[in-house]
C-alpha positions in Angstrom: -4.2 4.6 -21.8 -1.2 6.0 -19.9 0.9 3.3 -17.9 -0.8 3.8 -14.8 1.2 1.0 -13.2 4.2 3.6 -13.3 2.3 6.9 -12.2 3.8 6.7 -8.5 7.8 6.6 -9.5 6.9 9.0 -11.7 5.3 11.6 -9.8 6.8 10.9 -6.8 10.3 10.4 -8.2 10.2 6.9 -6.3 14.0 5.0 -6.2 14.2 2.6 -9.5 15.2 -0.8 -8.3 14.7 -4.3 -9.8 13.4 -6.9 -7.8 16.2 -8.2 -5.9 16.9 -5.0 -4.8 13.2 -4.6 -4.0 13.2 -8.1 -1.9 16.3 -6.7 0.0 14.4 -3.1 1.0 11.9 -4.6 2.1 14.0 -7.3 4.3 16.2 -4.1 5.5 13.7 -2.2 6.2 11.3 -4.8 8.3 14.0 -5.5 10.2 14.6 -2.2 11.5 11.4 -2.3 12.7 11.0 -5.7 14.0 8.9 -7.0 11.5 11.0 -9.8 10.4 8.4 -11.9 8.7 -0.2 13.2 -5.0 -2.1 14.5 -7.8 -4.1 12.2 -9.9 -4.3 9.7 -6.5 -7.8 8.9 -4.5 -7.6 8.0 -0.8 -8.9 5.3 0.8 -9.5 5.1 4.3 -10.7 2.5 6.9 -12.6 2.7 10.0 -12.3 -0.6 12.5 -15.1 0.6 14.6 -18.0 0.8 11.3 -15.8 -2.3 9.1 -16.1 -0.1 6.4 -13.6 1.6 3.7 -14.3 5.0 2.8 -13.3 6.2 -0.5 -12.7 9.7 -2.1 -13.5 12.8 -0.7 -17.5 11.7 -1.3 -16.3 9.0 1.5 -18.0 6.1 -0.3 -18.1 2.4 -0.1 -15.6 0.3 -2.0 -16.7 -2.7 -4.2 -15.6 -6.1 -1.8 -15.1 -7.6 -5.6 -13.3 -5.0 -6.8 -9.4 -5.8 -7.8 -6.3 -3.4 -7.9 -2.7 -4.4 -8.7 -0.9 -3.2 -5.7 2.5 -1.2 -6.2 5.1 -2.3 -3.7 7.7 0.6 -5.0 4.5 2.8 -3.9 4.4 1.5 0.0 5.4 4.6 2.5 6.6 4.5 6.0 6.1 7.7 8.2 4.2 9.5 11.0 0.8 10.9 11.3 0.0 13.4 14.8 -3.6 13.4 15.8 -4.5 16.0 18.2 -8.0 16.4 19.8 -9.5 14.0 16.7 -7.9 16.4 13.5 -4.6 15.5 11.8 -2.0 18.0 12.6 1.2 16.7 11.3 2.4 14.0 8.7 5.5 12.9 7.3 5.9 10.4 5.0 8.7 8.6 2.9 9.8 5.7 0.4 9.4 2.3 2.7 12.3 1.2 0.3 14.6 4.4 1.2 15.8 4.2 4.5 17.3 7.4 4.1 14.6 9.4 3.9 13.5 8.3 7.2 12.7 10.7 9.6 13.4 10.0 13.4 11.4 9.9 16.1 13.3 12.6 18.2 13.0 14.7 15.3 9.2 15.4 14.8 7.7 18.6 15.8 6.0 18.6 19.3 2.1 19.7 18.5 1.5 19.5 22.4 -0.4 19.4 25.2 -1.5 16.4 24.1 -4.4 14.6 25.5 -5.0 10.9 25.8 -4.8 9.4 22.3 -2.8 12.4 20.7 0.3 12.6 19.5 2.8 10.8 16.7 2.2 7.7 15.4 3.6 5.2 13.0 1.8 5.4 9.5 1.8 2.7 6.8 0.9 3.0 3.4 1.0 1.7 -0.4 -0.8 2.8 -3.6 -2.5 0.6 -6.4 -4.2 0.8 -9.6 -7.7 -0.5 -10.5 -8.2 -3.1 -12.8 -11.4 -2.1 -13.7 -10.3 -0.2 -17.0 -10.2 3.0 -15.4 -6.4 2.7 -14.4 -7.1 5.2 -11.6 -4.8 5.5 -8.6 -5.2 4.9 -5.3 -3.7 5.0 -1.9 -4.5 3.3 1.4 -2.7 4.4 4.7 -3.5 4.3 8.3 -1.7 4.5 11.8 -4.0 1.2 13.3 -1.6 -1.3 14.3 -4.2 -4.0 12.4 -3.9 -2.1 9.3 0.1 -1.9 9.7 0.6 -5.3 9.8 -1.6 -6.4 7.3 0.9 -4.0 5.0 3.5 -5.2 6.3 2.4 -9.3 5.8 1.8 -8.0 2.2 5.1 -6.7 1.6 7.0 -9.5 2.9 4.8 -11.7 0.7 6.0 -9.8 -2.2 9.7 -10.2 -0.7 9.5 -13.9 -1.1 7.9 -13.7 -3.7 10.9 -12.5 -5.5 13.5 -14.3 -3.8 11.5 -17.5 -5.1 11.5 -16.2 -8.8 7.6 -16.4 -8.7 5.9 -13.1 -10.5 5.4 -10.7 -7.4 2.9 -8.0 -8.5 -0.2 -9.1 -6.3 -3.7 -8.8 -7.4 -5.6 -7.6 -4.4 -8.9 -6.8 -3.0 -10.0 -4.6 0.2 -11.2 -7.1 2.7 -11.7 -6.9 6.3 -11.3 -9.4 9.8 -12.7 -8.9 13.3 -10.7 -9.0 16.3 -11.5 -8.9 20.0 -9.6 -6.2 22.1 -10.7 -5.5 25.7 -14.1 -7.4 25.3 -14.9 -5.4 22.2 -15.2 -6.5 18.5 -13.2 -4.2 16.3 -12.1 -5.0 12.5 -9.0 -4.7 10.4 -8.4 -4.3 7.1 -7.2 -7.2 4.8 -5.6 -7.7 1.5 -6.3 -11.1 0.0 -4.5 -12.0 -3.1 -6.5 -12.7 -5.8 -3.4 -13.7 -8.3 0.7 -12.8 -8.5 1.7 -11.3 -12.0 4.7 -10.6 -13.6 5.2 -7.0 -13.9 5.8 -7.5 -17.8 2.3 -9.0 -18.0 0.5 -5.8 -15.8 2.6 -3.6 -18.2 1.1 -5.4 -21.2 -2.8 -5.0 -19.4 -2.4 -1.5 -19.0 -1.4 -0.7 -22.6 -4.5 -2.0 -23.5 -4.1 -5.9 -22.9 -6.7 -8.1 -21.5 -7.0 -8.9 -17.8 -7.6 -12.7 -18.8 -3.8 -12.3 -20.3 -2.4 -10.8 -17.6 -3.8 -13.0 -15.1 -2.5 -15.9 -17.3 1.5 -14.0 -17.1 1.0 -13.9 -21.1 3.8 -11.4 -22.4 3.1 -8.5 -25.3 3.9 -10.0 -29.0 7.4 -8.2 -30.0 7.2 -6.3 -33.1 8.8 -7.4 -36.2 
């Protein structure tokens, strides 16, 4: 099996940083934004109004048990432009480059707009199953539920790091209602099943066991 845990830097040509540099993106770039708490890849979507995740271009249901090792070098910032319901613009880039940000002032105007259109911020982040498959996925979304809970993820993995406690979470796709305006509406969740090592996820996805990984156990060195 190929190192799936790797297939985003290497098909996106992602920045290579070790943690600490990882825990200070993150920090940089939450703070800019107030938050101071592909081929081979299959989308997954959520809608708040039916609490459901839709999967694939088949749109179907994910597994509530189902685990993935979420990438934080994967997570994306950008902008998404909805006009009359349809997706006419998109711009996404590393949430660890600052760089490649791309201004507000900047994006093309798709208007008239109506109520509802226009830009809006998009989060993202990709994982890898754990069911054997080592298939890629990616979540994003432009709901301000769904950006948070992104964001909550990625600062875990920040102190994660700056505690010297493995930071790879083990995830699953969960969901939480909300009231808005005397309506129930949902958002997605991703509760942490475990933190690995990223040694140990390498080790699973060269053909180790998940028991191992979940246990931090390390490949046996060659003699």
């Amino acid at each position: 099996m190929t190192n799936a845990l790797t297939a985003f830097i290497n098909d996106t040509n992602l920045p290579a940083l070790d943690d600490d540099a990882m825990a200070a993106a993150i920090d940089s770039s939450q703070e800019e934004d107030g938050y101071a708490q592909g081929g081979g890849v299959t989308f997954i979507d959520f809608s708040g109004k039916m609490n459901q995740y839709r999967v694939g271009k088949e749109r179907d249901a994910i597994d509530p048990e189902s685990m993935f090792l979420f990438e934080p070098i994967s997570a994306i910032k950008g902008w998404i432009c909805w006009k009359g319901g349809k997706v006419v613009g998109r711009e996404e880039w590393s949430y660890l480059n600052k760089a490649a940000a791309v201004a507000a002032e900047t994006l093309e105007d798709h208007g008239p707009y109506k109520e509802g259109d226009g830009w809006k911020p998009l989060r993202g982040f990709g994982c890898v199953a754990l069911d054997g498959s080592g298939q890629n996925f990616k979540f994003s979304s432009n709901a301000a539920g769904a950006r948070n809970s992104i964001e909550a993820m990625l600062s875990q993995v920040s102190d994660q790091i700056k505690s010297g406690e493995p930071s790879l979470p083990i995830i699953k796709f969960a969901s939480e209602s909300f009231t808005a305006n005397d309506h129930t509406n949902w958002k997605p969740t991703f509760p942490v099943v475990a933190w690995v090592t990223r040694e140990a996820a390498q080790a699973f996805f060269a053909g180790g066991s998940l028991d191992d990984m979940l246990a931090g156990k390390q490949p046996k060195k060659l003699k």
